[in-house]
C-alpha positions as CSV (number, residue, x, y, z in Angstrom):
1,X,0.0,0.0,0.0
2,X,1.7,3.2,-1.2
3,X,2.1,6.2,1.3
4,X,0.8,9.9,0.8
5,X,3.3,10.7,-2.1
6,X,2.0,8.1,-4.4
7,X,0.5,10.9,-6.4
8,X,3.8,12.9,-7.0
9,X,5.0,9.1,-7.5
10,X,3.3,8.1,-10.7
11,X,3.5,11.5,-12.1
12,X,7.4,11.5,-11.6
13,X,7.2,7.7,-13.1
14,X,5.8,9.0,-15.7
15,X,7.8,12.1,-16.8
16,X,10.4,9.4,-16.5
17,X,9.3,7.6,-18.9
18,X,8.6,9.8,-21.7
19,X,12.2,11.5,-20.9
20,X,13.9,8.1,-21.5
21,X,11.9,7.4,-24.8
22,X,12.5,10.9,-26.4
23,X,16.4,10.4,-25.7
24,X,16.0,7.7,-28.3
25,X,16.7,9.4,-31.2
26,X,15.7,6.3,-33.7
27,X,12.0,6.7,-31.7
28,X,11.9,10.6,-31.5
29,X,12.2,11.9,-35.2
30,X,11.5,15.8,-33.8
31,X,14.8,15.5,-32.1
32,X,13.0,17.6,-29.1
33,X,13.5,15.8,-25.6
34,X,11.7,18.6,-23.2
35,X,9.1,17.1,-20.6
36,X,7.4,19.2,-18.2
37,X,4.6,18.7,-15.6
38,X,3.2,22.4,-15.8
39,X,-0.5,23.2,-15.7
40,X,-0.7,24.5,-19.4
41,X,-1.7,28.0,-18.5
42,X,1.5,28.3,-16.7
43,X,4.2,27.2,-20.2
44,X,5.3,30.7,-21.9
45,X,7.7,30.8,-24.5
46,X,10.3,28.0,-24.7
47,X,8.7,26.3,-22.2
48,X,6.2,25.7,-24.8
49,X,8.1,23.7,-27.2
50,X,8.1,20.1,-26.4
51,X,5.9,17.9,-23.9
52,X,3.8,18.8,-21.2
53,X,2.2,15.7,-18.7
54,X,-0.4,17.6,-16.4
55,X,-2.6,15.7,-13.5
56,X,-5.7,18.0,-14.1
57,X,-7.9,15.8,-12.0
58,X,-7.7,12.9,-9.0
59,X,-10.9,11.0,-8.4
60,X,-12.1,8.2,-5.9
61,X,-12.1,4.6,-7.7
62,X,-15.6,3.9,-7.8
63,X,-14.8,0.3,-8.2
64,X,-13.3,0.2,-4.9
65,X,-15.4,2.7,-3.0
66,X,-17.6,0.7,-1.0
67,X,-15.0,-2.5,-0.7
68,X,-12.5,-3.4,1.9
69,X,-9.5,-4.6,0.7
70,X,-8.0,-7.5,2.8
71,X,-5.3,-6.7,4.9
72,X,-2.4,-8.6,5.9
73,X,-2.4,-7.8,9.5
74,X,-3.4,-10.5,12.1
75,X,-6.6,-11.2,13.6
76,X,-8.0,-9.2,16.0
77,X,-6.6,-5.7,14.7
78,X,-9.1,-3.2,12.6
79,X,-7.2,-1.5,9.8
80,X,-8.5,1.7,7.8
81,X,-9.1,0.5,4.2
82,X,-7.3,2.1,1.8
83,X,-7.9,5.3,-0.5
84,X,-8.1,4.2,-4.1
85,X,-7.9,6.9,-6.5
86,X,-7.7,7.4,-10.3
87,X,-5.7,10.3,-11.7
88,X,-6.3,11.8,-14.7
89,X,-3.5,13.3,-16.5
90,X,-3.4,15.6,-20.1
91,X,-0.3,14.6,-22.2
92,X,0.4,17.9,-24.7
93,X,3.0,18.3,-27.6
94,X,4.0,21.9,-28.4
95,X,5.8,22.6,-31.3
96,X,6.7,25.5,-33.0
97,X,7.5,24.6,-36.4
98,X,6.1,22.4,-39.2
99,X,4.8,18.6,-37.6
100,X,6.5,19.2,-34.4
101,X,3.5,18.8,-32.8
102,X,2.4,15.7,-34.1
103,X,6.1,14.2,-34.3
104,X,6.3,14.5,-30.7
105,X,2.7,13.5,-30.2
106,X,2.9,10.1,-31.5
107,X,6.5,9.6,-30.2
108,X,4.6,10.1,-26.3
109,X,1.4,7.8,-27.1
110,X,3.7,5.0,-28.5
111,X,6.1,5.7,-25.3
112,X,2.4,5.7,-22.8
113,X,0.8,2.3,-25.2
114,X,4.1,0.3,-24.7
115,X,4.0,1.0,-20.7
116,X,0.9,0.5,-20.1
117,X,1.4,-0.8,-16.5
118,X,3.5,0.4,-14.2
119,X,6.0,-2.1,-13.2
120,X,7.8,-2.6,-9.5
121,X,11.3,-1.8,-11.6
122,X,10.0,1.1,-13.3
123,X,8.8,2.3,-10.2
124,X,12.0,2.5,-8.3
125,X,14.4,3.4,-11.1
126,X,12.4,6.6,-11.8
127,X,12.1,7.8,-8.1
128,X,16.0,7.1,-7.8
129,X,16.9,8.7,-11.4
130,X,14.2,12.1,-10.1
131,X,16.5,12.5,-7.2
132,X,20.1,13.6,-6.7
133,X,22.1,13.2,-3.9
134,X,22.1,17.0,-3.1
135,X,18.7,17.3,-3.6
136,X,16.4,14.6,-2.6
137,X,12.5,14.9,-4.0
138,X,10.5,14.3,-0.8
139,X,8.6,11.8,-2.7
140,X,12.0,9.9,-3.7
141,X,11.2,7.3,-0.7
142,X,8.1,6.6,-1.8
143,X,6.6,3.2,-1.1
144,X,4.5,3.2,-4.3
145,X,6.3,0.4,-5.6
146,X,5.2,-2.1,-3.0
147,X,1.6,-1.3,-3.7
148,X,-0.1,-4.9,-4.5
149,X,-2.3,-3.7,-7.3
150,X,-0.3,-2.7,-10.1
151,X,-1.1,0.7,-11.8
152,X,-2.0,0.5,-15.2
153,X,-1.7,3.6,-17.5
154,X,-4.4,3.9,-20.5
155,X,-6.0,6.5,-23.0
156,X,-9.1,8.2,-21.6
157,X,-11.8,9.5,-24.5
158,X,-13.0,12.6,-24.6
159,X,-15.3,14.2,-26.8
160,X,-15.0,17.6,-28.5
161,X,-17.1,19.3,-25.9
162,X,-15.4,17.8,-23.3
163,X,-12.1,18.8,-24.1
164,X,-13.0,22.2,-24.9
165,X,-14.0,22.8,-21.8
166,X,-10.8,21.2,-20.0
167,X,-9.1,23.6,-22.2
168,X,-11.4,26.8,-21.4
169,X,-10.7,25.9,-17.5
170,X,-6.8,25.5,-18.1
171,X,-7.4,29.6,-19.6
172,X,-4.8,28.4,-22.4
173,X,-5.4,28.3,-25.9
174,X,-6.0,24.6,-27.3
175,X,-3.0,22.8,-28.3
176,X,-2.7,18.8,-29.9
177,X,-3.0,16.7,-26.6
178,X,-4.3,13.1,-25.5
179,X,-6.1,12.3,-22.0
180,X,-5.3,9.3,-20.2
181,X,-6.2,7.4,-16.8
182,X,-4.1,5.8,-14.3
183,X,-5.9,3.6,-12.4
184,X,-5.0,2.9,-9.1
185,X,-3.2,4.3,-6.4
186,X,-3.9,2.8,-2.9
187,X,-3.0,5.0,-0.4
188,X,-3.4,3.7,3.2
189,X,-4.3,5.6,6.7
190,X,-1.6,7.4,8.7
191,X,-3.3,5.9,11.9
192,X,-1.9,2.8,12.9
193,X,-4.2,-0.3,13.5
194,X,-6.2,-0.5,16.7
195,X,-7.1,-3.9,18.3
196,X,-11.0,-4.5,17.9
197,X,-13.7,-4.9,20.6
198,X,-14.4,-8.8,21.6
């Protein structure tokens, strides 16, 4: 079960991801290799060439809402079921020449289809590679990794309407971009178990 930075977790796994495949220059034809995590409002001039992975929204799984997970503690102790949520991020290519855009766009979704779950190994190696030494992310610890459901990483649809009106809330004019779901992070109580009533 993954701790309170499991959210800053799977972004960071993420941008790690997509930085490793646009290094590959046989993959990434646009020869751009700029990811940010930025809400799109917030990218001004050459922060607005290459891509841009943005959490815009984190929802309760419905699937999970009203179930208890079982624990693995031993009989007799109550444990807080875990939080399952689903985050929703926006994955946007900015270009500002000829194809950039779409170059770097279908560069990312090939990168996103061919990880499509979030492995243990994965996991680790990008919250170890989004840390130095000097400067430890306070999510670089993250337990995210041990989580028992794996995380699995897939294209969300969205009409025209829809994405419109992402964009209208983002206050940033529309640029080629792709929605997609993570589904799901566990995160368990801080309080520690409590032994039950006889």
């Amino acid at each position: 079960m993954s701790d309170n930075s499991a959210i800053a977790a799977v972004t960071a796994t993420l941008k790690y991801l997509l930085d490793n495949g646009l290094a590959d220059a046989s993959r990434n034809k646009s020869g751009i290799s700029k990811v940010t995590t930025l809400a799109p409002g917030l990218l001004k001039g050459d922060a607005e060439i290459g891509l841009n992975l943005f959490l815009y929204h984190v929802a309760e799984n419905p699937n999970l809402r009203n179930m208890k997970l079982p624990d693995r503690h031993r009989p007799g102790l109550v444990v807080t079921s875990p939080l399952a949520l689903d985050l929703f991020y926006i994955l946007t290519a900015y270009g500002n020449k000829d194809f950039e855009s779409e170059l770097l766009l279908g560069c990312a979704v090939q990168i996103m289809h061919e990880n499509q779950v979030l492995t243990r190994e994965t996991i680790r190696s990008a919250l170890h590679t989004s840390s130095s030494p000097t400067e430890p992310l306070w999510f670089s610890s993250s337990n995210l990794a041990e989580q028992v459901e794996r995380i699995r990483v897939v294209p969300q649809a969205m009409g025209t309407e829809e994405m419109f009106w992402l964009w209208s809330a983002f206050q940033a004019g529309y640029r080629l971009s792709m929605a997609y779901q993570a589904s799901m992070v566990l995160i368990g109580g801080a309080q520690p178990a409590a032994a039950s009533t006889p």
